[in-house]
N, C-alpha and C positions, 0 to 999 in steps of 0.2 A: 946595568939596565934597570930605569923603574916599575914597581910590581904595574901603574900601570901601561908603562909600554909595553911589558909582557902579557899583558891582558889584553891588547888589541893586536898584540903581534898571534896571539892564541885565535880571538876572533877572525882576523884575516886567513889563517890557515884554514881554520875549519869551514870557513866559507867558499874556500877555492877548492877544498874537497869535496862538498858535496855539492858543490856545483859542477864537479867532473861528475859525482855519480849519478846526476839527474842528465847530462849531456850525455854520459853514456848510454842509459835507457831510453832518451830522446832520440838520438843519433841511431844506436847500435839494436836497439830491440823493435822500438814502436816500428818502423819504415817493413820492418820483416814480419810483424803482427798483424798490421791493416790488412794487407793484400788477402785474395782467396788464395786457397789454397796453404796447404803443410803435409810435413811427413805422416805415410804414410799409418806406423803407428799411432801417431795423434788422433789422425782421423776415424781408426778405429775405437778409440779409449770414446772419444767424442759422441759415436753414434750409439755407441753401447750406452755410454748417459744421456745419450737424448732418449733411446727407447726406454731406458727406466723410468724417465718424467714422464710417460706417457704410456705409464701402463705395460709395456710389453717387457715379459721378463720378470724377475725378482730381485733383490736386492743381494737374497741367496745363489740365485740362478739365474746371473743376469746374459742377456741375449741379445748377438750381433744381427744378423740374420735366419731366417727360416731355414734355409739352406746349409748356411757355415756358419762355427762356433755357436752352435743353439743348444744344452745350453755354453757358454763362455767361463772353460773354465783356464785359461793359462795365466791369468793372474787374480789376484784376492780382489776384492769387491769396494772397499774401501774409498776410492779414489772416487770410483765411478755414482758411488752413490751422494760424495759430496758435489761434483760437476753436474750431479742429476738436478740439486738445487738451483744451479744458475738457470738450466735449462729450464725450471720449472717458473722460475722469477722471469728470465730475459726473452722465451721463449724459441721457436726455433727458428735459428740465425746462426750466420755465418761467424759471426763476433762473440757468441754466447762463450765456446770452448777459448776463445783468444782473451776475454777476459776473467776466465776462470786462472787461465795459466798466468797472465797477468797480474792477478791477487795473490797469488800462491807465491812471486816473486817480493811483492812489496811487503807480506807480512811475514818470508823470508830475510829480509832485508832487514825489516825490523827487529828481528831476534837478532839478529847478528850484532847490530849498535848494540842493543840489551845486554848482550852475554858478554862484548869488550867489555863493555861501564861496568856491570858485574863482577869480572873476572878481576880488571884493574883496581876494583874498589877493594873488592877481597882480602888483595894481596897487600892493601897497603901501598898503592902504586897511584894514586890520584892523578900523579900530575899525566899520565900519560889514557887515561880514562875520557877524554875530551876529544882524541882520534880516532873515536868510533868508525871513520866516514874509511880508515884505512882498509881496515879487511874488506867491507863493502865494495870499495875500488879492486882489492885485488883480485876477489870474487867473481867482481863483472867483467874485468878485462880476459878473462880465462874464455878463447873459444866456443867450448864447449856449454858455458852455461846460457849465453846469448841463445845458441841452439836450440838448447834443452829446453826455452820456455817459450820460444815461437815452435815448437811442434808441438807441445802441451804431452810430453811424456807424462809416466807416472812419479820418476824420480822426481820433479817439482815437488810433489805432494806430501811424498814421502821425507826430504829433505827437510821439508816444516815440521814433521814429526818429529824426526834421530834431533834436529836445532834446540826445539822445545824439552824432548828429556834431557839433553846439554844443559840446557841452560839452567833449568827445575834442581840437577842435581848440585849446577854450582850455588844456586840459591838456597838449598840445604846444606851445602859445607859452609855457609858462610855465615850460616842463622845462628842464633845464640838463644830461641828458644825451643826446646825439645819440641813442644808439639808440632812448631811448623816443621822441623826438619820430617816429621812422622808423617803430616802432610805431604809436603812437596815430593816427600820420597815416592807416595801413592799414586800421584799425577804423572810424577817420571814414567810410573810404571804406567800407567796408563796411554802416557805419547809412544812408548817403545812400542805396545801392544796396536797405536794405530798406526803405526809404520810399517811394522810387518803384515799388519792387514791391510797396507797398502801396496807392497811392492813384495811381499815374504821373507826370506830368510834376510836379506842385506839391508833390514831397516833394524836387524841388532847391532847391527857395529856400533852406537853410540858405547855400546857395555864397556869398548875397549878404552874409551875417553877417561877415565878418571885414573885407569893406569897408568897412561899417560901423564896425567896431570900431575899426581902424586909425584913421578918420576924426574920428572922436569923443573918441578917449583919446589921447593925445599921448606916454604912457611906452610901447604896445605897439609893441615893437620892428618894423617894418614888413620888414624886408628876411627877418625870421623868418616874419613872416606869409603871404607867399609863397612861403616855401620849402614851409612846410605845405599850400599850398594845390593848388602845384605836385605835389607827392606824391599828395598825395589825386588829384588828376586822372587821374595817373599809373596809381595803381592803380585807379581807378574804368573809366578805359578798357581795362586787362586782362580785365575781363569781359564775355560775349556781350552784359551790358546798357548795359552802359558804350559799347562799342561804337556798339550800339544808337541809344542816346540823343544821345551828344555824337555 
């Protein structure tokens, strides 16, 4: 086969996959996003960031109603205070919380391509760096995440975070210059610390990600893997939540 019949045979592929992944969100999300109404919790994450656009509550103590959860504390604040944004930009609308949860997917979506090209580039694997659209697909056909972002839970939110220090740390195992690695290590720490101030304790799981990786791929330099990991610790514990937590 000529390299370029393999180059248009590459083209056709990646075409008909992301053209499943935008039929999916066309098909499978938007039809469940439009309409009024969502779960339950949505609707409370929802009104707790409309009351913080508008004054009532803090961002410390932020506040469902007069009556119940005043102040609201059964999850961290994080979430609410970035959907307070939309609310403050879109104002108050049915659609404000639907395209909050709706961003949070597409610049999810976008890590994910990132972090394949990434991971595939890393390893020395190019040729297979171009199927981004794969994970993205497997991603969306999963149930449960269709779900997850027409009720506008918090795991949306959260899931951009634990993506992003994914992602931060494979772009420091793969750097070859010291200072960005001592960088990106800091940012890592920084996405962890806004995950668990988004959802608490199960936006550390990303920490488990590099054991993994080490484990599985045999070219990731392992003694580098630590060093990153070490970092991230480092500056994750410079913070009151850092502290906190570990």
């Amino acid at each position: 086969m000529s390299e370029q019949t393999c180059g248009n045979l590459k083209k056709n592929i990646d075409f008909y996959g992301w053209f499943f992944v935008v039929l999916i969100i066309c098909v499978g999300l938007l039809p469940q996003l439009i309409p009024w109404g969502m779960f339950i919790d949505g609707i409370t994450y929802a009104t707790i960031s409309r009351n913080l656009s508008i004054g009532i509550g803090s961002s410390c103590l932020p506040c469902y109603t007069d009556t119940l959860w005043s102040p609201f504390y059964e999850q961290p604040p994080l979430a609410f205070i970035l959907q307070s944004i939309f609310f403050r930009i879109g104002g108050d609308h049915y659609l404000t919380e639907k395209v909050y949860s709706l961003f949070t997917m597409l610049i999810t979506l976008f890590l994910i391509h990132k972090t394949w090209k990434c991971l595939f580039t890393g390893i020395k694997k190019e040729q297979f760096a171009h199927l981004s659209w794969l994970p993205v697909l497997l991603w969306l056909i999963m149930p449960k995440c269709i779900w997850a972002y027409k009720s506008n839970v918090l795991e949306n939110t959260m899931c951009f975070f634990c993506l992003l220090s994914f992602y931060l740390w494979l772009k420091a195992m793969f750097s070859k210059q010291p200072m960005l690695v001592v960088v990106t290590s800091f940012l890592m720490a920084l996405s962890l610390v806004a995950a668990v101030l988004t959802k608490g304790i199960p936006g550390l799981f990303p920490v488990v990600s590099p054991f993994i990786i080490a484990i599985t791929i045999s070219c990731v330099p392992k003694i580098k893997s630590c060093f990153c990991l070490h970092n991230m610790f480092c500056y994750f514990r410079i913070s009151n939540l850092g502290n906190y937590v570990v």
